[in-house]
Structures are given as structure tokens and as C-alpha cells.
C-alpha positions in Angstrom: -28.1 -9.8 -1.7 -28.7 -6.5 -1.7 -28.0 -4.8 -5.8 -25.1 -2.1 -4.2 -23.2 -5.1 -2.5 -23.0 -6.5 -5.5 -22.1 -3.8 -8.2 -19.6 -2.3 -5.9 -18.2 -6.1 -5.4 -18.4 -6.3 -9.8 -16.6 -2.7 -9.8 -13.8 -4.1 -7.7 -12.7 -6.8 -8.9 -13.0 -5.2 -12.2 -10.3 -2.6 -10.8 -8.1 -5.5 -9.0 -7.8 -7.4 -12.5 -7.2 -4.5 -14.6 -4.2 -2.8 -11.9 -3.0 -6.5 -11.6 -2.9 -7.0 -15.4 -1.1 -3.6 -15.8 1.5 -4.0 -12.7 4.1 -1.9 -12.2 3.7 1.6 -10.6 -0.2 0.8 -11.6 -0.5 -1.7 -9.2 1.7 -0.2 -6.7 -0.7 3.2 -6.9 -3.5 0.8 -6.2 -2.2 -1.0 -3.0 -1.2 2.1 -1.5 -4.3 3.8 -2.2 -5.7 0.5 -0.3 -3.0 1.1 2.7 -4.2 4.8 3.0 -7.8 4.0 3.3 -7.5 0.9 5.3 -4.3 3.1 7.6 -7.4 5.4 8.1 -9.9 3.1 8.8 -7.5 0.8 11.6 -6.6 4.2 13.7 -10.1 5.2 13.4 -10.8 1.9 15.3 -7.5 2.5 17.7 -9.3 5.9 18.9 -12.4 4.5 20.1 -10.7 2.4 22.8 -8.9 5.7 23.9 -5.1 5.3 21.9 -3.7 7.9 20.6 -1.3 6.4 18.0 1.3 7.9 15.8 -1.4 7.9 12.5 0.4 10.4 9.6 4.1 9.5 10.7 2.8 5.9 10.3 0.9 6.4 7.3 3.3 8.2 5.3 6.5 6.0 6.2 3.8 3.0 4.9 4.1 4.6 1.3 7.7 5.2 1.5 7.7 1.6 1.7 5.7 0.8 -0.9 7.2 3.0 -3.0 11.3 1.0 -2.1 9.1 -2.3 -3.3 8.9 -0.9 -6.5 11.8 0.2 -6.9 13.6 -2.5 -5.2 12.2 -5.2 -2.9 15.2 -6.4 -1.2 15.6 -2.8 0.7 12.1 -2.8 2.0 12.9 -5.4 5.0 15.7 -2.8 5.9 13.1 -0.2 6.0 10.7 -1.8 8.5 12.8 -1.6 11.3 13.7 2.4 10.5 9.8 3.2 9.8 9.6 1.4 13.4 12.3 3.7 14.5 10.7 7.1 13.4 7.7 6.1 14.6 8.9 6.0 18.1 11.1 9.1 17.6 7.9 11.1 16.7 6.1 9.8 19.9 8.7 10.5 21.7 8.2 14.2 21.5 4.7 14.7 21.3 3.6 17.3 24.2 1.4 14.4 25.9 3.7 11.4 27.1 2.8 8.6 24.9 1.6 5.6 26.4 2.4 1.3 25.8 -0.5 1.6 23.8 -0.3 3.9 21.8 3.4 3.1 20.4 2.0 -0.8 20.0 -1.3 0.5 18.0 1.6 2.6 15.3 3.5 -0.1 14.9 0.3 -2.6 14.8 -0.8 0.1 11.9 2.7 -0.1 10.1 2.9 -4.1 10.4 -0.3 -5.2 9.8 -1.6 -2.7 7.1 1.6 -1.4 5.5 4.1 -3.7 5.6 1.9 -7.0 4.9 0.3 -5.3 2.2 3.4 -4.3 0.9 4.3 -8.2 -0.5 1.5 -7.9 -3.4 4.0 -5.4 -5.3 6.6 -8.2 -4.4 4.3 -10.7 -5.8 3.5 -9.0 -9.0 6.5 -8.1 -9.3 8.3 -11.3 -9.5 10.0 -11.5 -13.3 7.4 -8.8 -14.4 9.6 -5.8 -14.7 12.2 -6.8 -18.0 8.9 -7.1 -19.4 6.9 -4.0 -19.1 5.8 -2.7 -22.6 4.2 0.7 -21.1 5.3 3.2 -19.3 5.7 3.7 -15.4 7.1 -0.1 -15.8 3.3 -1.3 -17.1 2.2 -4.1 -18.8 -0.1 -4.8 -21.3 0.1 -8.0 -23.6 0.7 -8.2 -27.3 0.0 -11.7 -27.3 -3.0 -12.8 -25.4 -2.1 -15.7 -26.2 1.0 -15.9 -24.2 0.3 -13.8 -21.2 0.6 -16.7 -18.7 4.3 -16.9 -19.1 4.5 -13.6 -16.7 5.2 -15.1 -13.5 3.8 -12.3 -11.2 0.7 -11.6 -13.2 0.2 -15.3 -12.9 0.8 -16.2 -9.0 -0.8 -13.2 -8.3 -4.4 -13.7 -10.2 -3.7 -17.5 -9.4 -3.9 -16.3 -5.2 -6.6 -13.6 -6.0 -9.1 -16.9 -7.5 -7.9 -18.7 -4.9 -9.1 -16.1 -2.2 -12.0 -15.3 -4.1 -12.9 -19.1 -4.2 -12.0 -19.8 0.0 -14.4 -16.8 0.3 -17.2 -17.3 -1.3 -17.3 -21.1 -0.6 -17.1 -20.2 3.1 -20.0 -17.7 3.1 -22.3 -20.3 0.9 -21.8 -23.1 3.0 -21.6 -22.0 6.1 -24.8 -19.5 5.6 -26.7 -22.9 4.3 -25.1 -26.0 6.4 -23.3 -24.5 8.7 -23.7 -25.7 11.8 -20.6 -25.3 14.3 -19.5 -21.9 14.9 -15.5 -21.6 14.3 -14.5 -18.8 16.9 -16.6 -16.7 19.4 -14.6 -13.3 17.6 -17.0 -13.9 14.2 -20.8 -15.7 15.9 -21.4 -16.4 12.0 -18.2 -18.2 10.6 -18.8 -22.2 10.9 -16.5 -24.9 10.8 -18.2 -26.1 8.3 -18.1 -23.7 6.0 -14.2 -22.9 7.3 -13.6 -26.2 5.9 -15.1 -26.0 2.4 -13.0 -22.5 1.9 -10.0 -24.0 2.4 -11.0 -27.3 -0.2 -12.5 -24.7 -3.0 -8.9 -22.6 -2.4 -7.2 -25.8 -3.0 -9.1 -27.4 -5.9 -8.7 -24.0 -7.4 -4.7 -24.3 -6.6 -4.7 -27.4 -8.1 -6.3 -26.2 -11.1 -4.1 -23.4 -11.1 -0.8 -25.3 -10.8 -1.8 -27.9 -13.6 -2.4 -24.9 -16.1 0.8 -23.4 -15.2 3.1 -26.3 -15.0 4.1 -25.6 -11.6 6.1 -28.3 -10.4 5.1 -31.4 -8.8 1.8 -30.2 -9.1 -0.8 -32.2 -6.4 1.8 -31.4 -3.3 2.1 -27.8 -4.7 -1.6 -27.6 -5.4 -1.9 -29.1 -2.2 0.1 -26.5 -0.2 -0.7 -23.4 -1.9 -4.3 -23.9 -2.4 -4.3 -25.2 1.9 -2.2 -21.7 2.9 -4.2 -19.7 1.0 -7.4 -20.7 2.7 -6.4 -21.1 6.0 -4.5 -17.1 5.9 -7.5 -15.9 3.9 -9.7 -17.2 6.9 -7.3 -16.1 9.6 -7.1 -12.4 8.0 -10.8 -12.5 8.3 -11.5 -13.2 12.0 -8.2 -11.2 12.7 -10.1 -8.1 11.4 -13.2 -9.2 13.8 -11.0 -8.8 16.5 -10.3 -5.6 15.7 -13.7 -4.7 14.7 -15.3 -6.6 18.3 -12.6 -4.7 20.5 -13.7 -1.5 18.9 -17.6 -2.4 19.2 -18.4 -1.5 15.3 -19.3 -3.7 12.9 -17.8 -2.2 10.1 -14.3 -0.8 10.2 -16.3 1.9 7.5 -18.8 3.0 5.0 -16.4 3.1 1.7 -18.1 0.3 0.0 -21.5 0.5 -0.7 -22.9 -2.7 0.5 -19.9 -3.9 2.0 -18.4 -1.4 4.5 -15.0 -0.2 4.6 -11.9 -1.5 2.8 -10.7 -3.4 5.9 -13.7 -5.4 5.7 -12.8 -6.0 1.9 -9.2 -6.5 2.1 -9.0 -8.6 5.3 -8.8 -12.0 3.6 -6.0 -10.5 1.4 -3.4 -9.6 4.1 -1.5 -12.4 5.3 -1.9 -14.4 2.1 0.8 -12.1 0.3 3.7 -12.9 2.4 3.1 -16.3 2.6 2.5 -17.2 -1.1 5.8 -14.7 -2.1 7.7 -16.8 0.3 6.1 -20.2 -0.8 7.0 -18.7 -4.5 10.5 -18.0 -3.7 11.6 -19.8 -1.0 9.6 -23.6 -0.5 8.2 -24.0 -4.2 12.6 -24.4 -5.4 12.9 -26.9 -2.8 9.3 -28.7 -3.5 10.8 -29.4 -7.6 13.6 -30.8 -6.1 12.0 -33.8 -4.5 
């Protein structure tokens, strides 16, 4: 492996850790840095098949948004649909008639990039903000000793190692045993290697959900640690697609070693939603059986 892939991959999750462990409007600042670079990197891959999409009207209602989650994540939901709206409006009156594709590509832009993203400063967020010690609503601990009691910090380094573990135990096995290729879209992902992902995501869940005395902890172990690694791997190919329909391989050149932040960040973009809704939604119902 070639030394820039893996400092820049050390420098990284050096950042990731040390924005996650601050929160607040760190964290936020980080994931919409993230949005605007990987905004820029998915219309740079919507013009080579021709579209013309609504890029700055997209990319700046995408902060907005990120920006309500900080302040208050129950209003950003109402703000998808109006960010859909002005998107529209502003195609609407361009001085070329806009086309089916290129209103779908904005909103694919504002959906898949913006708003998806958007959950990780709902994640942290969760029971973190009465107990920010710094300012713009930061964190830093006092007592190391107790820093897994913040709920948000936790799920959200808790999904990271769990992405981190589907990823890596993908790539090993399926580049040394791998046999059966998963999709046509990505030639080198294997079934095979699909498969262990998903089992390292969950033994790390499990691990996770022990240390944290998450309740009932081999179904919750069980559940997170299987959604984690199966929306980690469909984030990935999903980004092939884009990447195949485009005819690049990398969405960019950011990323010494590794390409652009697309190719980075794809694992991480479903798995939001669906662990803050597992969080707050299934994991109240899953204690109560």
C-alpha cells in the first residue's frame, strides 16, 4: 500500500476522532466542509453525462441545513422539502429550459449528499449539548474516565469502528479469498468478503453494546452491528454507480492515495440515518422485550 494512502488515511481519522470528540459546531464545521467538497465532487460527475443541475442553490441550501441540525434537529425534516422547493424555483428561471435531468441530479445532490449527511450532527448530538464544557457548544472531558456516559460521542465513535471494521474486513478478505464477485457496478467487491464486513461490523457492535450497557445486548449487537455493514457496503457500490455512469474511477484527486472525498465518505452515508433512527426509534422498543 502505497505510504500517501496511508498517511492521509492516519491524518483522517485523526481529524474524524478529534471533531467527533469535540461535537458541537466543531463537528458540524467538519460535515459541512465534507458536504461542500463531496456537493462538488457529485455535480462534477453529473456534468460529464451532459446535466446541467442547480449546483450553488443546492449547495448552499445543503449548509442551511446543516446549520438548523445544530441548532435544532426537529426543523431540518421541514426544511427538505423547502430546499427541494427553491431548488426548482431557481431552475425554473434559468435562461436555458431545464430538463428531467437536470432538476432530478439537484435534488439527487441535496438528498444524497446533504441531507443524509446531515444525521451525523443528529447522531452526535443526541444528549451531548447540556453537556458542552467549551464554547461553540464543544466538548472536551474532564474526566476521561467517564467520557462514555455521552451518548452521541459514544453511538457515533461506536458506528465509525463499526464502519471502519465492515471496511477493512471487506477489502482483506475479499482481496485474499475472495472468490465471487458481489455486483457487476464494483468487478472487485466479493461475496465473500461482503460477508465478512458485515460479521467484523457486528462482532464490533457486539463489543460495543456490552461496553456500553446497551440493552439486551446480543439482538442489539446483532442488529446494529448487521445494518451497519450492510449500509456501509451499499453506500459503497452506490457511489460505483455513480462513479461507472460517469466513466471515472475516482469521483476526485483530494486525497492523496485515495481519491476524492466521495470515495472516502461513501460507506458513511446511509449508515447515519439508519443508526439515529435505530437509536431513537427501534433500540426503546428492543429494551422493552
Amino acid at each position: 500500500m502505497p505510504w500517501s494512502r496511508i498517511i492521509s488515511g492516519i491524518i483522517a481519522i485523526a481529524l474524524a476522532l478529534v471533531t467527533t470528540l469535540l461535537g458541537g459546531w466543531y463537528f458540524t464545521i467538519a460535515i459541512a466542509v465534507m458536504v461542500f467538497l463531496g456537493q462538488e465532487e457529485y455535480f462534477n460527475l453529473v456534468r460529464v453525462r451532459g446535466i446541467f443541475p442547480a449546483a450553488k442553490t443546492t449547495m448552499f441550501v445543503s449548509q442551511v441545513l446543516l446549520v438548523i441540525c445544530m441548532v435544532d434537529g426537529s426543523l431540518a425534516d421541514a426544511v427538505m422539502p423547502i430546499a427541494g422547493t427553491m431548488i426548482c424555483f431557481y431552475l425554473l428561471f434559468q435562461p436555458k429550459m431545464a430538463t428531467i435531468s437536470d432538476i432530478s441530479a439537484s435534488i439527487m445532490g441535496l438528498f444524497y449528499v446533504g441531507y443524509l449527511s446531515s444525521y451525523w450532527v443528529r447522531l452526535r448530538n443526541l444528549g451531548s449539548l447540556a453537556n458542552s464544557n467549551l464554547p461553540l457548544a464543544g466538548y472536551w472531558p474532564t474526566d476521561w474516565a467517564n467520557i462514555w456516559q455521552q451518548t452521541g460521542l459514544t453511538l457515533t465513535v461506536l458506528t465509525f469502528l463499526c464502519i471502519w471494521a465492515s471496511d477493512i474486513g471487506a477489502y482483506v478478505v475479499g482481496k485474499f479469498f475472495g472468490k465471487t464477485r458481489l455486483s457487476d457496478i464494483s468487478p472487485k467487491k466479493t461475496v465473500e468478503g461482503a460477508v465478512f464486513g458485515v460479521t467484523a461490523s457486528i462482532a464490533v457492535a457486539l463489543a460495543g453494546t456490552y461496553y456500553l450497557h446497551l440493552p439486551k445486548v446480543l439482538l442489539t449487537g446483532l442488529a446494529l452491528g448487521s445494518l451497519i455493514g450492510i449500509s456501509s457496503i451499499l453506500g459503497d457500490l452506490t457511489e460505483s454507480m455513480l462513479k461507472r455512469d460517469a466513466g471515472v474511477k475516482d469521483s476526485g484527486q483530494l486525497i492523496p492515495g485515495h481519491g476524492g472525498i466521495l470515495d472516502r465518505t461513501d460507506s458513511y452515508i446511509f449508515t447515519a440515518p439508519l443508526v439515529y433512527y435505530f437509536v431513537t426509534l427501534l433500540l426503546p422498543l428492543i429494551a422493552n422485550i
